[in-house]
Every structure is written in structure tokens, then in C-alpha cells.
BAFI-3210 file (N, C-alpha, C; in Angstrom, 3 decimals, decimal comma, padded with zeros to 6 digits):
// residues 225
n [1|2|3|4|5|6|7|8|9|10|11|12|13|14|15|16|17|18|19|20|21|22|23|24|25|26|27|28|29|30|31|32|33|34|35|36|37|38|39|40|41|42|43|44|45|46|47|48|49|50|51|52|53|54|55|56|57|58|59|60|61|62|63|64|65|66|67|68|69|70|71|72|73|74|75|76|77|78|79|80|81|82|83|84|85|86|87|88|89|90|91|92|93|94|95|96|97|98|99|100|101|102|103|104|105|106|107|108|109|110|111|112|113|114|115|116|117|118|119|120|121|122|123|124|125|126|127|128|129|130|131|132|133|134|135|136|137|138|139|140|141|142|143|144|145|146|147|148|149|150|151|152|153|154|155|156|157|158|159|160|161|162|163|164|165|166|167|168|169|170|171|172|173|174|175|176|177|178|179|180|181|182|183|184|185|186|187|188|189|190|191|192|193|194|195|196|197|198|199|200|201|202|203|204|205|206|207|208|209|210|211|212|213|214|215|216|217|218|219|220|221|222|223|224|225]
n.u [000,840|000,395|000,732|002,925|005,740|009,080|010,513|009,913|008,810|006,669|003,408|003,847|001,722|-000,626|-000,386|-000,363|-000,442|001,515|004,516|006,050|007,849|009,768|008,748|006,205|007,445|008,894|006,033|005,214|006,967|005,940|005,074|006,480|008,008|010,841|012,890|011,406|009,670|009,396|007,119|005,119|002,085|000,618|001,185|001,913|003,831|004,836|005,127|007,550|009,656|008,838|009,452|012,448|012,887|011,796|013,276|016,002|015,474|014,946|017,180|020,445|021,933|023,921|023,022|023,358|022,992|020,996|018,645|017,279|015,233|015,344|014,442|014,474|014,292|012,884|010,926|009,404|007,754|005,351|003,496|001,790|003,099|005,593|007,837|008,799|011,883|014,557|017,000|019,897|023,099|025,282|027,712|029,280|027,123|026,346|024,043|025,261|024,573|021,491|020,254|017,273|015,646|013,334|011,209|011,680|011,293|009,903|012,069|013,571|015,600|015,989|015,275|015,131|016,212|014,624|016,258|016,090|017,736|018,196|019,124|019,284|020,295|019,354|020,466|018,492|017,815|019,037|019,290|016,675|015,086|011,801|010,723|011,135|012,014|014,143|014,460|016,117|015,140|017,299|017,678|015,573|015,978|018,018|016,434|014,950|016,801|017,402|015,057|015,228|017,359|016,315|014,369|015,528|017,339|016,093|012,970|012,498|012,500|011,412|008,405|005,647|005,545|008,015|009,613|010,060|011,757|012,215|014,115|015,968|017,201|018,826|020,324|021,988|023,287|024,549|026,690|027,709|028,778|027,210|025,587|024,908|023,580|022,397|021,718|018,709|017,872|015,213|012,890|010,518|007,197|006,607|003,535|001,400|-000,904|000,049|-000,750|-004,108|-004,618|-003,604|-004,771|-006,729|-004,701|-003,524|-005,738|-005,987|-003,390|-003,340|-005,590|-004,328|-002,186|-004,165|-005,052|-002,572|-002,369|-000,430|-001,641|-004,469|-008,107|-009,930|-008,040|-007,509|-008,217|-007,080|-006,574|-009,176|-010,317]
n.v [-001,188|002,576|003,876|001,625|002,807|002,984|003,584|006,495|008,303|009,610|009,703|012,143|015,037|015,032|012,809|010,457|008,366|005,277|003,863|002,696|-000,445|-001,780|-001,397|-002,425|-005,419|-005,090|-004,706|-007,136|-009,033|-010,355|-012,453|-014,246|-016,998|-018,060|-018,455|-016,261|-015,318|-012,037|-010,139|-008,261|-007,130|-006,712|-007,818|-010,249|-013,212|-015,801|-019,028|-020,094|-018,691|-018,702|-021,172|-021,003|-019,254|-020,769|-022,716|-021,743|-020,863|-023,220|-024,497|-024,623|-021,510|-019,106|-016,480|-013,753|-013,948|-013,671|-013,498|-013,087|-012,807|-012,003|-010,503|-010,833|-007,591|-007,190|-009,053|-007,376|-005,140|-003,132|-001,828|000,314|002,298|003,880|002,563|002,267|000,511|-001,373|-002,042|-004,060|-004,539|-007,314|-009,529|-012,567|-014,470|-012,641|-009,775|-006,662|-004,449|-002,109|000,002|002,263|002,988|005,287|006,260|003,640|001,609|-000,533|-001,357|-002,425|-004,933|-005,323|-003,346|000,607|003,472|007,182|009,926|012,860|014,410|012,294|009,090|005,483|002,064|-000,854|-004,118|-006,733|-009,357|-008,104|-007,767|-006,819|-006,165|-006,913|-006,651|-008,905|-010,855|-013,082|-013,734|-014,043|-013,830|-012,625|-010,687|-009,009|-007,654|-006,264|-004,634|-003,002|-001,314|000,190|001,536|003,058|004,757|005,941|007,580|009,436|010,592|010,634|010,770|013,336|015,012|015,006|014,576|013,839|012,242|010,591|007,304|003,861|001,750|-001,443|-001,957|-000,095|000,288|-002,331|-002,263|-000,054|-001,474|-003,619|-001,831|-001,242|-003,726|-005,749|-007,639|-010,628|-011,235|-013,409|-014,187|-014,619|-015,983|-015,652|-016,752|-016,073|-014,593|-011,375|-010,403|-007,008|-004,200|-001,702|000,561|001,208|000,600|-001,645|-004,030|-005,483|-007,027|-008,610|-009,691|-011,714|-012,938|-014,460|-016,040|-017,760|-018,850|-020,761|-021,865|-023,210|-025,576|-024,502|-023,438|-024,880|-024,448|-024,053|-022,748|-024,204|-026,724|-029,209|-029,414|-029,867|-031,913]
n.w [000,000|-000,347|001,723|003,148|004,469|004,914|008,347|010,660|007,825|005,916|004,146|001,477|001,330|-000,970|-002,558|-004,794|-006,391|-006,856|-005,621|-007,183|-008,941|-007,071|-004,889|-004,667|-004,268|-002,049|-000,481|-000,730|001,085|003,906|002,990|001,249|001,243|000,352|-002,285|-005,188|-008,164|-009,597|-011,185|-013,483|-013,327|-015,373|-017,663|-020,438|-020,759|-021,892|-021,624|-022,090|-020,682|-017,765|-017,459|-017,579|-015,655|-013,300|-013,332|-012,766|-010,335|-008,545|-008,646|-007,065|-005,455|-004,516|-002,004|-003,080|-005,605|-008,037|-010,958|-014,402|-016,922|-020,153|-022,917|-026,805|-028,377|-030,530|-030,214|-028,526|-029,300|-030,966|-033,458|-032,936|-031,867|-030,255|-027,466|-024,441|-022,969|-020,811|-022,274|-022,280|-021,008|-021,671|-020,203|-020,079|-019,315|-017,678|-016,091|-016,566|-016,687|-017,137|-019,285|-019,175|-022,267|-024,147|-026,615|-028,663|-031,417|-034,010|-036,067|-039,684|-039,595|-036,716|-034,290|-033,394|-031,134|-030,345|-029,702|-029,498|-032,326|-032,951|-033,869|-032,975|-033,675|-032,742|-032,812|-034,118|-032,237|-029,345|-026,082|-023,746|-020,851|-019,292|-016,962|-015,346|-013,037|-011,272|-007,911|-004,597|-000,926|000,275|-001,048|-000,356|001,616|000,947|-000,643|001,371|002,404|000,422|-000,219|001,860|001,103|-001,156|-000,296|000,519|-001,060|-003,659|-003,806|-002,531|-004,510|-006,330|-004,861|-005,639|-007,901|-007,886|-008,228|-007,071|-008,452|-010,020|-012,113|-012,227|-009,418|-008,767|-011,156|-010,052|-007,807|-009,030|-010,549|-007,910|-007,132|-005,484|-005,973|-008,141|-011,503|-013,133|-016,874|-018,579|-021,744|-023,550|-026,204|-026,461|-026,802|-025,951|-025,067|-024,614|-024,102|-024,701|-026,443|-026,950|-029,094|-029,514|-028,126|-029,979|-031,287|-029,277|-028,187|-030,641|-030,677|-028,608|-029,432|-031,488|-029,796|-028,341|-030,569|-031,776|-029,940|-027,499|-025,333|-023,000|-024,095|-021,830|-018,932|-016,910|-017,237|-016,934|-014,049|-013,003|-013,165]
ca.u [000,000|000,988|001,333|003,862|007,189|009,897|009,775|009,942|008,789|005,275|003,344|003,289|000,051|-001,398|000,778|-001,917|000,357|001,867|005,899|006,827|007,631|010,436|008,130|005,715|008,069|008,709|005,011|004,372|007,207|005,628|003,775|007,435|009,017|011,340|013,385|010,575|009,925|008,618|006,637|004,767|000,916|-000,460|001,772|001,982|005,727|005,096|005,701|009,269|009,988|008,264|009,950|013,599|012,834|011,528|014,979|016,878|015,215|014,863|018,583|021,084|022,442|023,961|022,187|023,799|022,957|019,541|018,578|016,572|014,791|015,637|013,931|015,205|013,514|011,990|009,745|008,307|007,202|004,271|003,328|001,201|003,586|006,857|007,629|009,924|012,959|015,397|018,089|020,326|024,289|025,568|028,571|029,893|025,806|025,640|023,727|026,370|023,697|020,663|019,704|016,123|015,420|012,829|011,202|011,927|010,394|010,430|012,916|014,137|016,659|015,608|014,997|016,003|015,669|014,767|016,766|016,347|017,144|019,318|018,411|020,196|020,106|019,340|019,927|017,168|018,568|019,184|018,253|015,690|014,495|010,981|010,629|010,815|013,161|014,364|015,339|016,156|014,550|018,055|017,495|014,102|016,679|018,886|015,153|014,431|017,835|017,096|013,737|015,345|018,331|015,322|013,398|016,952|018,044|015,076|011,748|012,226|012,978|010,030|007,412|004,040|005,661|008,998|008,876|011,256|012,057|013,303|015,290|016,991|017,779|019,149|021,549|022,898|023,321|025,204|027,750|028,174|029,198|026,648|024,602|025,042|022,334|022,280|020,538|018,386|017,114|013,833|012,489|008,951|007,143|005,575|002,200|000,763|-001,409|000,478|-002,052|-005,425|-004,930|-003,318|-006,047|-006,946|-003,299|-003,236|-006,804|-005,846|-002,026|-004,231|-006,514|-003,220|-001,554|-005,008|-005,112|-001,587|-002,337|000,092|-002,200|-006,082|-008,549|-009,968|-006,472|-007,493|-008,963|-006,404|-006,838|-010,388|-009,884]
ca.v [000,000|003,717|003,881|001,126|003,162|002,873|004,074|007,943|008,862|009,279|009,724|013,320|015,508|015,226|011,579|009,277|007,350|004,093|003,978|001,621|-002,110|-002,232|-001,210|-003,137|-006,390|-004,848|-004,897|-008,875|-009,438|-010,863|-013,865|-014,863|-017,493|-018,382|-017,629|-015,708|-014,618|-010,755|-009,740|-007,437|-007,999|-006,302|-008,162|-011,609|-013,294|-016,534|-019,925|-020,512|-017,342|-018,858|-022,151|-020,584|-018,717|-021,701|-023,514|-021,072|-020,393|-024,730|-025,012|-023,941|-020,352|-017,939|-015,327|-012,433|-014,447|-013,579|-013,635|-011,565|-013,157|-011,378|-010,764|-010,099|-006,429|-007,400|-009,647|-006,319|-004,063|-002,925|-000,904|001,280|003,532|003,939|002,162|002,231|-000,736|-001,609|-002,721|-004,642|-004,911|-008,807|-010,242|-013,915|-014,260|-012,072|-009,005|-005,598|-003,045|-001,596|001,744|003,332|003,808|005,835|006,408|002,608|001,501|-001,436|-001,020|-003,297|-005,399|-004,816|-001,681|001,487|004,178|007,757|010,411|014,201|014,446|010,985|008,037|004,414|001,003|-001,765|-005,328|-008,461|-010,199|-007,114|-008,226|-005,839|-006,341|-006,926|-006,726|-010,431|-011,211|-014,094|-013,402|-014,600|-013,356|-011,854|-009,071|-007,685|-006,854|-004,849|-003,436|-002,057|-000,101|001,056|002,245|004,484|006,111|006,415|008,834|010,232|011,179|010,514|011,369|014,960|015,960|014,928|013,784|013,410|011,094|009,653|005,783|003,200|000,920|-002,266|-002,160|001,544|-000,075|-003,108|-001,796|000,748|-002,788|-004,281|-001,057|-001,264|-005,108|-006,279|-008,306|-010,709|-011,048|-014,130|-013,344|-016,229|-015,603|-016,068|-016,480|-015,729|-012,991|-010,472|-009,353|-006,064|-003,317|000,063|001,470|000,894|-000,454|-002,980|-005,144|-006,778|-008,210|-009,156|-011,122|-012,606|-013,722|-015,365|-017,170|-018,469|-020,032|-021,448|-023,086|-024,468|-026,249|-023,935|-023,500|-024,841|-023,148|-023,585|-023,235|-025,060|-028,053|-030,203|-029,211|-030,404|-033,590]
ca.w [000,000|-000,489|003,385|003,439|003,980|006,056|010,112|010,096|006,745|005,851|002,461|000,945|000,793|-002,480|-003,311|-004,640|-007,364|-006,148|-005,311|-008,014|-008,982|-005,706|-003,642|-004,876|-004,147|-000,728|000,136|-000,415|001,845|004,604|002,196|000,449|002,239|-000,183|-003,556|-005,774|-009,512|-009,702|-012,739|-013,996|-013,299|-016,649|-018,964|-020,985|-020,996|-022,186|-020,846|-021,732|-019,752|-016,908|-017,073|-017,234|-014,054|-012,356|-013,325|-012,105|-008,915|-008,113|-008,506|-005,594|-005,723|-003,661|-001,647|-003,622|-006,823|-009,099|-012,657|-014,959|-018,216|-020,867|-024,245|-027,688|-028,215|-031,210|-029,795|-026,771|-029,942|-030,961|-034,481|-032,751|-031,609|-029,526|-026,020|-023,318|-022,606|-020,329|-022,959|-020,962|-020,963|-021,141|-020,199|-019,942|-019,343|-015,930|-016,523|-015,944|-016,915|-017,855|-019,445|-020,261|-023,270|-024,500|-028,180|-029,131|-032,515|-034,488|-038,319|-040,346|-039,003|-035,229|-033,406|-032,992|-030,400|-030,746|-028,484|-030,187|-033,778|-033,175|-033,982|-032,578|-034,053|-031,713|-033,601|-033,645|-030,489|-028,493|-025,347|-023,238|-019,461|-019,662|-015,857|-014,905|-012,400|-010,101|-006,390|-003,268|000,301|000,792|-001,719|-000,167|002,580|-000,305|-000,990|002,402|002,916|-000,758|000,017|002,619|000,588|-002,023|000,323|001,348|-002,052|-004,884|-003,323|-002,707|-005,675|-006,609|-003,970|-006,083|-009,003|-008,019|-008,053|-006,394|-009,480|-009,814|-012,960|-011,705|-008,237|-009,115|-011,614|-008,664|-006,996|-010,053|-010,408|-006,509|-006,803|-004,329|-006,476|-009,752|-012,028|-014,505|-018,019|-019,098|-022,304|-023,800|-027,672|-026,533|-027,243|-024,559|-025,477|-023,443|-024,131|-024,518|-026,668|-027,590|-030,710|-029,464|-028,035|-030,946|-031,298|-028,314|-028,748|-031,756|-030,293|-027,208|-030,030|-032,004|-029,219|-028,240|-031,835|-031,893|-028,819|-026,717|-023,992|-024,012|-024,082|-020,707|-018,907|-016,049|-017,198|-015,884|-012,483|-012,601|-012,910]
c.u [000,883|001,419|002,151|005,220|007,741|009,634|010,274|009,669|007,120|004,772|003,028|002,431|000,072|-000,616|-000,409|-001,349|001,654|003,627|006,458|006,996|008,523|009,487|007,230|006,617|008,104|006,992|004,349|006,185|007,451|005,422|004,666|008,256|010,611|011,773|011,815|010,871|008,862|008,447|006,457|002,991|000,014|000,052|001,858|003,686|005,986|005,889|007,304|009,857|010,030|009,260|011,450|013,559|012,584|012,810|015,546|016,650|014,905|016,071|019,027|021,844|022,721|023,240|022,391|023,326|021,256|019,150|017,038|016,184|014,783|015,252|014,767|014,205|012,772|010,507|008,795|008,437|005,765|004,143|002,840|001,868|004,970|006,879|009,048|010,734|013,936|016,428|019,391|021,667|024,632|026,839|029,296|028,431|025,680|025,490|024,771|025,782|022,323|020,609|018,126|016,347|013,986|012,686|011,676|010,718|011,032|011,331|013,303|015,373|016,212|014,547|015,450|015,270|015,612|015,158|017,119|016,150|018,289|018,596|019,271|019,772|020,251|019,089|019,269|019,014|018,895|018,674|018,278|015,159|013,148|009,570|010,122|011,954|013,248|014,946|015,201|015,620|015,923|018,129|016,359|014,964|017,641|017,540|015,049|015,730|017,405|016,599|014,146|016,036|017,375|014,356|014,309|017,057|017,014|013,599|011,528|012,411|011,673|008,863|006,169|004,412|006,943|008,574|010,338|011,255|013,246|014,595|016,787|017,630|018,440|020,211|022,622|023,590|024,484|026,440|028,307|028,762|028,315|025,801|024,912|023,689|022,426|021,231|020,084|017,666|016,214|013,579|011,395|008,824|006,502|004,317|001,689|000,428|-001,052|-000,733|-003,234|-006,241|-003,807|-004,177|-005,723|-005,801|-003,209|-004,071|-006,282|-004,480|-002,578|-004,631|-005,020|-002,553|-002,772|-005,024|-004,213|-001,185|-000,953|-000,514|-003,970|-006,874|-009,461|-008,702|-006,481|-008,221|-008,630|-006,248|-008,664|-011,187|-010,303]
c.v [001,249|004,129|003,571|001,421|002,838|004,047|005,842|008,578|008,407|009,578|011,451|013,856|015,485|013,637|010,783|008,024|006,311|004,256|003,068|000,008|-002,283|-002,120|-002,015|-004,487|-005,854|-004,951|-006,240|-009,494|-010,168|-012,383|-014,382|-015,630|-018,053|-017,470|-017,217|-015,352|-013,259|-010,306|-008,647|-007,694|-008,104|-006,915|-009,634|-011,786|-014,692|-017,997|-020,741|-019,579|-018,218|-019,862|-021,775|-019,943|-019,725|-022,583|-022,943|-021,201|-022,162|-025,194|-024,237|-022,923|-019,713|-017,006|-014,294|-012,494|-014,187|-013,782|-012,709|-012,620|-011,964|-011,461|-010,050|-008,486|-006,385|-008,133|-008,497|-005,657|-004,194|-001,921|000,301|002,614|003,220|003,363|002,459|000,705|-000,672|-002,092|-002,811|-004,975|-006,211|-009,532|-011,552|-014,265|-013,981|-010,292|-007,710|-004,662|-002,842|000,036|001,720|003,510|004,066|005,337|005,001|002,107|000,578|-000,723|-002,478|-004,067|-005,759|-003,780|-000,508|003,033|005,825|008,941|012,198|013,817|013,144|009,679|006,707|003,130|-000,159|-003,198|-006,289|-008,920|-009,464|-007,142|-006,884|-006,809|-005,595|-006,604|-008,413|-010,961|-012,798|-013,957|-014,027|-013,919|-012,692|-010,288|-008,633|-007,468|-005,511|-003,780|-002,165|-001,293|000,610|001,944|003,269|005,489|006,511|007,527|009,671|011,080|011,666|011,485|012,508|015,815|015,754|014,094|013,249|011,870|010,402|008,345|004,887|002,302|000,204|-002,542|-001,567|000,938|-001,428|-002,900|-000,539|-000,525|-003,456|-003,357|-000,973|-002,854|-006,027|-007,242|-009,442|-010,910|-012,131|-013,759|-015,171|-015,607|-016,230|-016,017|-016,427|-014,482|-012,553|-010,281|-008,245|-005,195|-001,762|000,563|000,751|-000,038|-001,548|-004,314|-005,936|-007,602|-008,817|-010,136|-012,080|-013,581|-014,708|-016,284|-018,187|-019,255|-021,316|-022,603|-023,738|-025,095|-026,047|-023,975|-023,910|-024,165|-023,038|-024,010|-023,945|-026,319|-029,115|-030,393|-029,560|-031,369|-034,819]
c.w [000,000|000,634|003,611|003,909|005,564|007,596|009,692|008,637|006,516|004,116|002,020|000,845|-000,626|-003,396|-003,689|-005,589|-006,197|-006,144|-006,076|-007,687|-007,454|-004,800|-003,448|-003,993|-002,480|000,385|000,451|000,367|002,959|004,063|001,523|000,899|002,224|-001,235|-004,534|-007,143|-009,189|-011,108|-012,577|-013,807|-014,196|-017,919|-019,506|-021,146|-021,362|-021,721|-020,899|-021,402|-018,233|-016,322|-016,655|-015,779|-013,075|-012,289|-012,542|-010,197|-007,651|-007,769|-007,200|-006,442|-004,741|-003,677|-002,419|-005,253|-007,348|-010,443|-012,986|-016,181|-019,166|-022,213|-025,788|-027,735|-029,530|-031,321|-028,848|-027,843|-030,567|-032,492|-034,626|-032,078|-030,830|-027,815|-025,309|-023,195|-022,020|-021,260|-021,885|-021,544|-020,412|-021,527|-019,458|-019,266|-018,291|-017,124|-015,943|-016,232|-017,102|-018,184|-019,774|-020,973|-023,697|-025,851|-028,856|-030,108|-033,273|-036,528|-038,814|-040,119|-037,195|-034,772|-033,253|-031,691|-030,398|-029,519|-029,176|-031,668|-033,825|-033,058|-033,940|-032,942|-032,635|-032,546|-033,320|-032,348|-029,086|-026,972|-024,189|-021,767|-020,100|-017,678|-014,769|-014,114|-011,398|-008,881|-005,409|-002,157|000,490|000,180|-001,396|001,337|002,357|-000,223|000,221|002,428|001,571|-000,885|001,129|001,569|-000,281|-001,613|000,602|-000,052|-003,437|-004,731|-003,587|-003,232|-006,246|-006,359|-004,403|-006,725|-008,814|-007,971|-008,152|-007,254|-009,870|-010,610|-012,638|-010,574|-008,714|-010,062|-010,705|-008,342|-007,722|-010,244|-009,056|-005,763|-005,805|-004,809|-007,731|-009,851|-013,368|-015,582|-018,334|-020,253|-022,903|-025,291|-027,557|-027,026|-026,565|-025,678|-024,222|-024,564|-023,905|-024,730|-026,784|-028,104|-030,547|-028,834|-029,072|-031,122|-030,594|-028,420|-029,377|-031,581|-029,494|-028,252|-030,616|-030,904|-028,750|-029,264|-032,427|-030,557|-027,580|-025,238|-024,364|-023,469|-022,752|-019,877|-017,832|-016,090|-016,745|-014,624|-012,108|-012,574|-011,951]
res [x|x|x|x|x|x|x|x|x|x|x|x|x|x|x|x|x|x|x|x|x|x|x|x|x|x|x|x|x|x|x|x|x|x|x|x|x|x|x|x|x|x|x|x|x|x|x|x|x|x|x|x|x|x|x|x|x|x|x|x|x|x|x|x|x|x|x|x|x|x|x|x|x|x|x|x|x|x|x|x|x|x|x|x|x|x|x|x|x|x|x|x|x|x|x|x|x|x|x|x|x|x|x|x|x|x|x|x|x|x|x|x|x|x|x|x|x|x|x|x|x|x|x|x|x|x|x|x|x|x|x|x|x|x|x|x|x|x|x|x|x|x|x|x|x|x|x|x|x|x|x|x|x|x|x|x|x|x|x|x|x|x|x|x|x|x|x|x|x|x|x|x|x|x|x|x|x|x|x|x|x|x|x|x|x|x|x|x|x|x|x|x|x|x|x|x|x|x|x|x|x|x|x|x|x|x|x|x|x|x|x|x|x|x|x|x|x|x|x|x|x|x|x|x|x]
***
């Protein structure tokens, strides 16, 4: 809840917008007893997303150790207009970055992103944080000190709309050595609803996996058994 914050700090007059995906993760806390995957709750990511995260997070790993599913960025576009992406720095497959980017649009070849009157090529495979992570109960202990320096330093610059986010924190984490971050990547394809006019794609992606017996079409039929 928007209440949730750390001891001495309360919520802004006039704050009514939510504190972001960390915070989010910080609020189901209590109910995680174990290693966890954190999504996204408005988005589709496809079940060999799902399964890689469940690998990861079944096997043994150090506390400091996480992972991130990672998509090419051709698969998270949309025709209807321009989106936002984490494009994600990867080496010897641990993740060593992310940036924002802005103005991202599908071209020929890939992607590219638009930043003034400049324009940046991003090639098919490019892999993009989609916000799908894998973690351990030791990083919602990273969270909570986070969530302070985040009211210390972030907040009051801008108290209505700042927002404690997991990609942004987590790469602090990754330049400050405190964290790795395995990349697992994915050949699915996200579906979500930027605009509008994306519905119907989205429908019609839902009916297609329905009719190559991807998923059926009531998805719990096996559980009723």
C-alpha cells in the first residue's frame, strides 16, 4: 500500500500514485518465504519465460545471486507507436547493466531508439528487461535499505511522481558489486497493451496459441480432474 514506507517517513500531501515495482516487491514481503519470480501484473511473458525462471530459482544459488529473463527487443514491440525498454548490458551471461530507453520503434533489421534528432540502431537479439526477475529473500533486505536512501536522495525531488524501481535499483546494486544477475534468455514474445490499438493483437495472439495447442482453451482443465 501507499502507506507502506519505512519508520519515520510518511506519504506526501497530495501523493496518490503508487511507489513503483520495488516497492511493490517490498510490500508482499511478509507472504514470500522463499526464492521468488517478480513480474509485472499487466503483462503476458510466455511460458518458456516462466519455465527458465523456475529452473533457475529450483537449482542452488547464492544469496547475492539472481537472474533476470531477458527478451530479444523485437519480440516487446508494438506498431502502434513507440515504447519504453530496459536494454540490458551482457557479459559472460551475468547481466552488468541496464539503461532506459525511451522512443523505441520497431525497423528493419531490429529496433532502434529515438533520443532528439538521433536516432540508434538496436539489432534483432538485443536483449531488453521486460521486468521479470528471479530473487532470493536476501534481496528484499537490499530493498528495504534502498527504500530508505530512495526517500533520502530521490523522493524529494520529486514527492508526487517519483517511483522506487526495480530495474533503476538493481543496476545501482550491479555497479556497486553487491549483487550478480544471470541473463536467461527467452524467444517468446511479450504481449501487453500500450495502446489501444493494441487489443486486438493481443486477442488474436491469445486465439493463435489457443489453436496451436500452446495452452487450451480452458487453462485449467487439468486441475479439474
Amino acid at each position: 500500500t501507499i502507506d507502506r514506507l519505512p519508520a519515520g517517513y510518511s506519504v506526501p500531501e497530495g501523493r496518490t500514485k503508487p511507489w513503483g515495482t520495488a516497492h511493490a516487491v517490498l510490500c508482499a514481503k511478509d507472504l514470500v518465504p522463499g526464492a521468488f519470480a517478480a513480474i509485472n501484473a499487466d503483462d503476458f511473458y510466455g511460458a518458456g519465460a516462466f519455465r527458465e525462471a523456475a529452473r533457475f530459482l529450483s537449482a542452488p544459488h547464492a544469496e547475492n545471486e539472481h537472474a533476470m529473463v531477458a527478451y530479444r527487443v523485437e519480440n516487446t514491440l508494438t506498431e502502434n507507436g513507440s515504447v519504453s525498454r530496459g536494454v540490458c548490458t551482457v557479459k559472460d551471461g551475468l547481466l552488468s547493466g541496464i539503461v532506459e530507453r525511451t522512443q523505441i520503434v520497431p525497423c528493419e533489421g531490429g529496433a532502434k531508439f529515438i533520443e532528439g534528432a538521433e536516432e540508434t540502431f538496436l539489432p534483432a537479439g538485443t536483449p531488453v528487461s521486460m521486468n521479470m526477475w528471479a530473487l532470493t529473500p536476501e534481496f528484499v533486505d537490499l530493498l528495504e535499505s534502498g527504500f530508505v536512501e530512495f526517500f533520502e536522495k530521490a523522493a524529494p525531488a520529486n514527492p508526487l511522481k517519483a517511483e522506487y524501481l526495480l530495474p533503476i535499483y538493481i543496476d545501482e546494486l550491479l555497479h556497486a558489486d553487491k549483487v550478480s544477475v544471470k541473463v536467461l534468455p527467452t524467444h517468446d514474445k511479450w504481449f501487453g497493451v500500450t495502446y489501444a490499438e493494441d487489443k486486438q493483437t493481443v486477442i488474436d495472439s491469445f486465439a493463435r496459441l489457443v489453436a496451436d495447442g500452446v495452452y487450451k482453451k480452458d487453462l485449467f482443465s487439468d486441475l479439474k480432474k
